[in-house]
NULUM-325172 format. One record per atom (N, C-alpha, C): residue in one letter; x, y, z. Coordinates in steps of 0.001 Angstrom, whole numbers, plus 524288, in hexadecimal, padded with zeros to 5 digits. Layout:
BEGIN
AXYZ;...
//
This chain:
BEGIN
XE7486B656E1E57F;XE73A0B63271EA9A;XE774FB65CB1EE7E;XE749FB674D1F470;XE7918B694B1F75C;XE7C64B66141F8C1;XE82A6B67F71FAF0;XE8575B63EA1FCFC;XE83ECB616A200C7;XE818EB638C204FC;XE7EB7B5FC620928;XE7B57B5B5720700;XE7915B59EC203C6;XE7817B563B200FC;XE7A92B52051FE08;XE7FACB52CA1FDE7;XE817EB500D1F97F;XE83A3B4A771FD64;XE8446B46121FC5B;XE85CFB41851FFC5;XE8976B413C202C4;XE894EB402420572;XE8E59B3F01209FE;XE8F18B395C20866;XE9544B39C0207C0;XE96D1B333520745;XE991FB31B620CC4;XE9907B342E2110F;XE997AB30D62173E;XE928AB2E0621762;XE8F47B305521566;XE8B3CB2FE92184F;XE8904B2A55214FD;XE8769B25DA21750;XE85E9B208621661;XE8256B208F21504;XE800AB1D622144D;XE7AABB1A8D21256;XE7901B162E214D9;XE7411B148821795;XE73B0B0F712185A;XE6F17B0E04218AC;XE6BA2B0B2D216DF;XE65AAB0916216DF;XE6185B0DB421A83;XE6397B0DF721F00;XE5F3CB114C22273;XE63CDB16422277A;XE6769B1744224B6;XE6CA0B18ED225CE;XE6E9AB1DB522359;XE710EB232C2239F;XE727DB25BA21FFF;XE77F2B2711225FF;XE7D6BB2647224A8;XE7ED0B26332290B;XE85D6B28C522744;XE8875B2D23229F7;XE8E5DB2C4E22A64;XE9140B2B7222F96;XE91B2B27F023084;XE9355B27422351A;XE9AD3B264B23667;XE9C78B28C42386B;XEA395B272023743;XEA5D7B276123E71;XEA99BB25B023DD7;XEAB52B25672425C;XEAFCEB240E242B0;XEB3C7B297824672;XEB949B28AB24635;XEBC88B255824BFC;XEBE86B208424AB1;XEBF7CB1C5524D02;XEC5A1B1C8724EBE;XEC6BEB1BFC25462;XECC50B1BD925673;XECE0EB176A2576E;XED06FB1339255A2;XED3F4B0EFB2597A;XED80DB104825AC0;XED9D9B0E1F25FC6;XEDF9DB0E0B260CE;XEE15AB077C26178;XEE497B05CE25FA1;XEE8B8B0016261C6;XEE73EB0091267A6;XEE849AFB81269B3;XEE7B2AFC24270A2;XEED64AFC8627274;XEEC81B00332774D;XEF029B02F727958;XEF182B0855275F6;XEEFF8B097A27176;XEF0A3B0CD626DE2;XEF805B0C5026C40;XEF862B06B326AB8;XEFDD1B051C267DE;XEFE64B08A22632D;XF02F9B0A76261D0;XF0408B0C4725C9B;XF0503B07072582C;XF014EB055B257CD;XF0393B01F2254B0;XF0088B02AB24F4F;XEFF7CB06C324D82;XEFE15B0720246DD;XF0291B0AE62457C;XF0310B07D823F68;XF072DB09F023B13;XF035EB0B182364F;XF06B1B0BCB233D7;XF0380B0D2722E79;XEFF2EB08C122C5E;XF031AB03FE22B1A;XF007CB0094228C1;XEFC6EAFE8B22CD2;XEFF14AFF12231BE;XEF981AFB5A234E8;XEF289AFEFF23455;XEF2F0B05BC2340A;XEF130B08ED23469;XEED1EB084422E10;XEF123B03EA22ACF;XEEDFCB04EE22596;XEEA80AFD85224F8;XEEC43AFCAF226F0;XEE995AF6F0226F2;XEE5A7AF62422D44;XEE640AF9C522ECA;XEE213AFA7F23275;XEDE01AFD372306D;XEDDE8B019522DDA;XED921B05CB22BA7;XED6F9AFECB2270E;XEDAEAAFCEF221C2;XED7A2AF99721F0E;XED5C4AF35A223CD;XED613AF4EB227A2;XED1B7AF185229AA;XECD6EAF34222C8D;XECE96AF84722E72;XEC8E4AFAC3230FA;XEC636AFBCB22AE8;XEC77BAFDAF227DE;XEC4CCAFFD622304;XEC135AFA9422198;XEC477AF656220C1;XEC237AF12E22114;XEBDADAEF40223F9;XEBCC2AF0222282C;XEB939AEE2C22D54;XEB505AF37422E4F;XEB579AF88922CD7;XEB260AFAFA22AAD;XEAEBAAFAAA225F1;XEB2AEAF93E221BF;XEADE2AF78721FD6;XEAAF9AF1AB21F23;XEAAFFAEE9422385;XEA98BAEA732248F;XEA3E0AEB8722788;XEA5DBAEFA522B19;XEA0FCAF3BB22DFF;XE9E0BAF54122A3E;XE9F9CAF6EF224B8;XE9BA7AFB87221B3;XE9E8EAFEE522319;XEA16BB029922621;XEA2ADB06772282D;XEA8FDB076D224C2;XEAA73B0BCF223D7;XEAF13B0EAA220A0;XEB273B0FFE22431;XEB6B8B101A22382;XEBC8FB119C225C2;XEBE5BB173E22305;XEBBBBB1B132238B;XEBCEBB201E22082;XEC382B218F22087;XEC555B22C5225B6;XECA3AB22622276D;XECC42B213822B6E;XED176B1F5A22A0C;XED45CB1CFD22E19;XEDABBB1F8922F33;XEDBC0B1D98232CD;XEE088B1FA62353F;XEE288B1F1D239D9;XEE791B206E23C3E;XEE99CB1DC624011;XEEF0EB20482418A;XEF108B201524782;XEF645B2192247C0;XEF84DB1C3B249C8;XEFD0CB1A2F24B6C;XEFE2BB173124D30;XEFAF4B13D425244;XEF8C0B17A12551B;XEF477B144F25AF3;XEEFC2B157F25B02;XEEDF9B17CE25627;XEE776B16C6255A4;XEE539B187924ECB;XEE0E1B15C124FCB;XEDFEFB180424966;XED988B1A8924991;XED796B1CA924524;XED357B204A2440E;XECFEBB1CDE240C4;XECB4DB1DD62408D;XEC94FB1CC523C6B;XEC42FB1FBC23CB6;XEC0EBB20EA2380B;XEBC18B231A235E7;XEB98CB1EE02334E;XEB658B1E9323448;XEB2F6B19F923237;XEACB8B1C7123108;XEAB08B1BB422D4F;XEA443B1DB022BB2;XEA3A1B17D622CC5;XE9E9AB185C22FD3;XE9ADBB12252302A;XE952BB131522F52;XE9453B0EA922DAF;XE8D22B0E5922F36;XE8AF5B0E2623449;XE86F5B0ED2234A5;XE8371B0FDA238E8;XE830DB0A2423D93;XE8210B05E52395A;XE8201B002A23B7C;XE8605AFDEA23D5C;XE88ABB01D023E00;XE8FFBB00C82400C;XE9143B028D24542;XE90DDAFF80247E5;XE917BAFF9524DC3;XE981EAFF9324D2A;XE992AB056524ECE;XE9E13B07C924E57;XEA251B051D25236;XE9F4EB03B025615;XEA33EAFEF625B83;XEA44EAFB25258B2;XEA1CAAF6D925556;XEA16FAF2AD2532A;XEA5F3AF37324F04;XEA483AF7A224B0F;XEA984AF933246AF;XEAE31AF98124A8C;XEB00EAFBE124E31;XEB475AFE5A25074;XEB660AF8C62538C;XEB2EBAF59125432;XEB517AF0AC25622;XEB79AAEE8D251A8;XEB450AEE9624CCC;XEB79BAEAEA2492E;XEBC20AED9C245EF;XEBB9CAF23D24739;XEC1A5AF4CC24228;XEC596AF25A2482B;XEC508AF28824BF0;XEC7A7AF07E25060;XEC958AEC9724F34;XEC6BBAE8A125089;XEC7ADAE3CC2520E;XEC945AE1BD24BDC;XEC66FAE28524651;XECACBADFF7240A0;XECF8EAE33B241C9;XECFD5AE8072422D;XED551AEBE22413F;XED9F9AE8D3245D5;XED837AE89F2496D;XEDBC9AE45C24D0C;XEDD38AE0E124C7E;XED90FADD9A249D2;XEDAADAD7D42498A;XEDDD6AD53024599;XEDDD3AD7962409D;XEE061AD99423D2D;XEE4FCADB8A23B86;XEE696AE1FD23FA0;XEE9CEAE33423FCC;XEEFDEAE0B0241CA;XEEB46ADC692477D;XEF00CADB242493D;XEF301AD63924746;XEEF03AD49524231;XEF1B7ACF1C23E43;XEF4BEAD23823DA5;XEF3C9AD6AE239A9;XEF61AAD7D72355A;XEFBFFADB2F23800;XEFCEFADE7A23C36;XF027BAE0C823EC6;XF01A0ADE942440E;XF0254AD8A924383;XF0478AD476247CC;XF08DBAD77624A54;XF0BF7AD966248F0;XF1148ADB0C24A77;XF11E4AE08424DA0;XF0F5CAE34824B6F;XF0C8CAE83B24D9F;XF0975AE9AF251AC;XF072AAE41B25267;XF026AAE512256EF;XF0280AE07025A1B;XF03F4AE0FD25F8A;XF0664ADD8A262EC;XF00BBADC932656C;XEFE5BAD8C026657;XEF9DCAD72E2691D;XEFA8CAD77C26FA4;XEFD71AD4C0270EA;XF0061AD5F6277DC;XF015CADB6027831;XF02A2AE011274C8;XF0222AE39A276E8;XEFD7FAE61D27871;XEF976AE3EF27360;XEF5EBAE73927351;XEF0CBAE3782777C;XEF32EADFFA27962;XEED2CADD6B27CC9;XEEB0BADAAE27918;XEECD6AD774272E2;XEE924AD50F271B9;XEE451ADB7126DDC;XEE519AE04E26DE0;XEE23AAE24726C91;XEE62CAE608268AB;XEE3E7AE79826231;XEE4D4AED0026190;XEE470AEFDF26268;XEDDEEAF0FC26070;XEDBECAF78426317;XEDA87AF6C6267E3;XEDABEAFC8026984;XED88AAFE1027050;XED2ADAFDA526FDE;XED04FAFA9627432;XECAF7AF95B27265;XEC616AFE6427262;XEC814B027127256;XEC4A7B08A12731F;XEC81AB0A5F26CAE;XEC4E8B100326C21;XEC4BEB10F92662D;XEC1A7B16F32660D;XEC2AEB1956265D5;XEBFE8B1F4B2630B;XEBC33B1DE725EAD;XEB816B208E26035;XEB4D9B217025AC1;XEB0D1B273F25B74;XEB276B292725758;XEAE88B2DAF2582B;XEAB2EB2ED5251F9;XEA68BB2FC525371;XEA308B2FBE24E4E;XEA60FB340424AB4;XEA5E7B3753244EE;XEA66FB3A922431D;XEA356B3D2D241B7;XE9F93B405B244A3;XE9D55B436D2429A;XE9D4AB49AE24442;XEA11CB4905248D8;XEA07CB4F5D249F2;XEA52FB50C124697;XEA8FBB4FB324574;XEAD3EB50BC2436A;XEABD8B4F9023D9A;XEAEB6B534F2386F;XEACFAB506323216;XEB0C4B4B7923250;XEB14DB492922DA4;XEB30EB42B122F4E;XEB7F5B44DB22BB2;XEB92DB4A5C228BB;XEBCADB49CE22504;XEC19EB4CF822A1D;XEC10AB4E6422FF8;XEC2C9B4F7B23358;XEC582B4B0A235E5;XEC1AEB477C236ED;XEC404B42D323989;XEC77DB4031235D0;XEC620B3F4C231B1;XEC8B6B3E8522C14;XECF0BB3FDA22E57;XECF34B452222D05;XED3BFB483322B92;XED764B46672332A;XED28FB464F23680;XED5A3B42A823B3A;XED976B3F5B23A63;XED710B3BDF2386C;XED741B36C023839;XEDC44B3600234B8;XEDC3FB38F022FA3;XEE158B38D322AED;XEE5E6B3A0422CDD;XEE509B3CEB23088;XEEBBCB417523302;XEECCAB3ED7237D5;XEEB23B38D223B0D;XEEE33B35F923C48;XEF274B33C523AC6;XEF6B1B34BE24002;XEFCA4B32A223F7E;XEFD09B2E2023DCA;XEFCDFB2BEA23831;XEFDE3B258323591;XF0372B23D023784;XF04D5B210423A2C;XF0950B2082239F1;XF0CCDB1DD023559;XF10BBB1F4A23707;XF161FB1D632307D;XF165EB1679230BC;XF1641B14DE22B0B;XF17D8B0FC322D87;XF1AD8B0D25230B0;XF20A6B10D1230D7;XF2486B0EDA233AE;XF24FFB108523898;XF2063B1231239C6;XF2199B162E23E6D;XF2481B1231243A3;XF28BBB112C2457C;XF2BA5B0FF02475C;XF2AECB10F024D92;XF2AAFB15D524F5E;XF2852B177A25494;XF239BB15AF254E1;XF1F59B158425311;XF19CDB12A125369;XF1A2DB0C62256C9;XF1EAFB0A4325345;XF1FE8B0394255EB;XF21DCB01C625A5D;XF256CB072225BFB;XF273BB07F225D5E;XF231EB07F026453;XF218FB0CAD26432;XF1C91B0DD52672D;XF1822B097A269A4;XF185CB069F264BA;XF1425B02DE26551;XF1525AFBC1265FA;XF1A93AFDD226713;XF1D23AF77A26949;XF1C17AF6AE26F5F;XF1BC6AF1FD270F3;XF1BACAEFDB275DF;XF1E52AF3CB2797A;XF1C34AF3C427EF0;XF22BCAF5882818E;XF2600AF05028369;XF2973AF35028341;XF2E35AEDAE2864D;XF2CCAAEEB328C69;
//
């Protein structure tokens, strides 16, 4: 059999559907606060990964520097991509801000995490193992990173 034949595992299946659809996703915090560390950066991806697949839709990769994070996501077709991007939003927020109460000052931020705008651009002119390799060689920050808190405190 030629290789052009042989299966693609991006490419789906669905009743009346043959579909790969992916799409690389920007949030920033509002005001674009530095306020991700390591751990917040890793309990944020296991809740979008979470609420993706609540969608049907996959969290391929994720990533983040301290004032915004990335993500790649493959979805289905029946996935109104505004609707998903509202909800990795609005659980990842609501959530986050139980869980680093201490970290994330509500009066600073208006009552809001993320900035209510967001990047999204389809992947298909670019290969996805490009955006991929994007996405991996973001600045993670250190846990202790000390200047980060620093940055992202109130002013007096």
């Amino acid at each position: 059999m030629s290789p052009r034949w042989e299966p693609n595992p991006d490419i789906r299946r669905g009743r009346t559907v043959v579909h790969t659809l992916h799409a690389h996703l920007v949030f920033t915090p509002k005001y674009r606060r530095r306020v991700f560390d390591d751990a917040m950066l890793t309990r944020c991806e296991e809740i979008m990964r979470k609420v993706c697949e609540d969608f049907g839709a996959e969290l391929r990769e994720f990533n983040g520097e301290t004032d915004h994070v990335h993500l790649l996501v493959h979805y289905p077709p029946k996935v109104a991509l505004s609707r998903l991007v509202g909800s990795l939003k609005g659980v990842s927020a609501r959530l986050l801000r139980q869980e680093f109460t201490g970290r994330i000052n509500r009066a600073i931020m208006h009552g809001h995490f993320w900035s209510p705008s967001y990047f999204a651009a389809s992947c298909g002119g670019a290969p996805l193992s490009i955006i991929k390799e994007y996405i991996e060689q973001q600045k993670r920050p250190d846990l202790g990173d000390a200047a980060m808190r620093r940055r992202s405190a109130p002013p007096r």
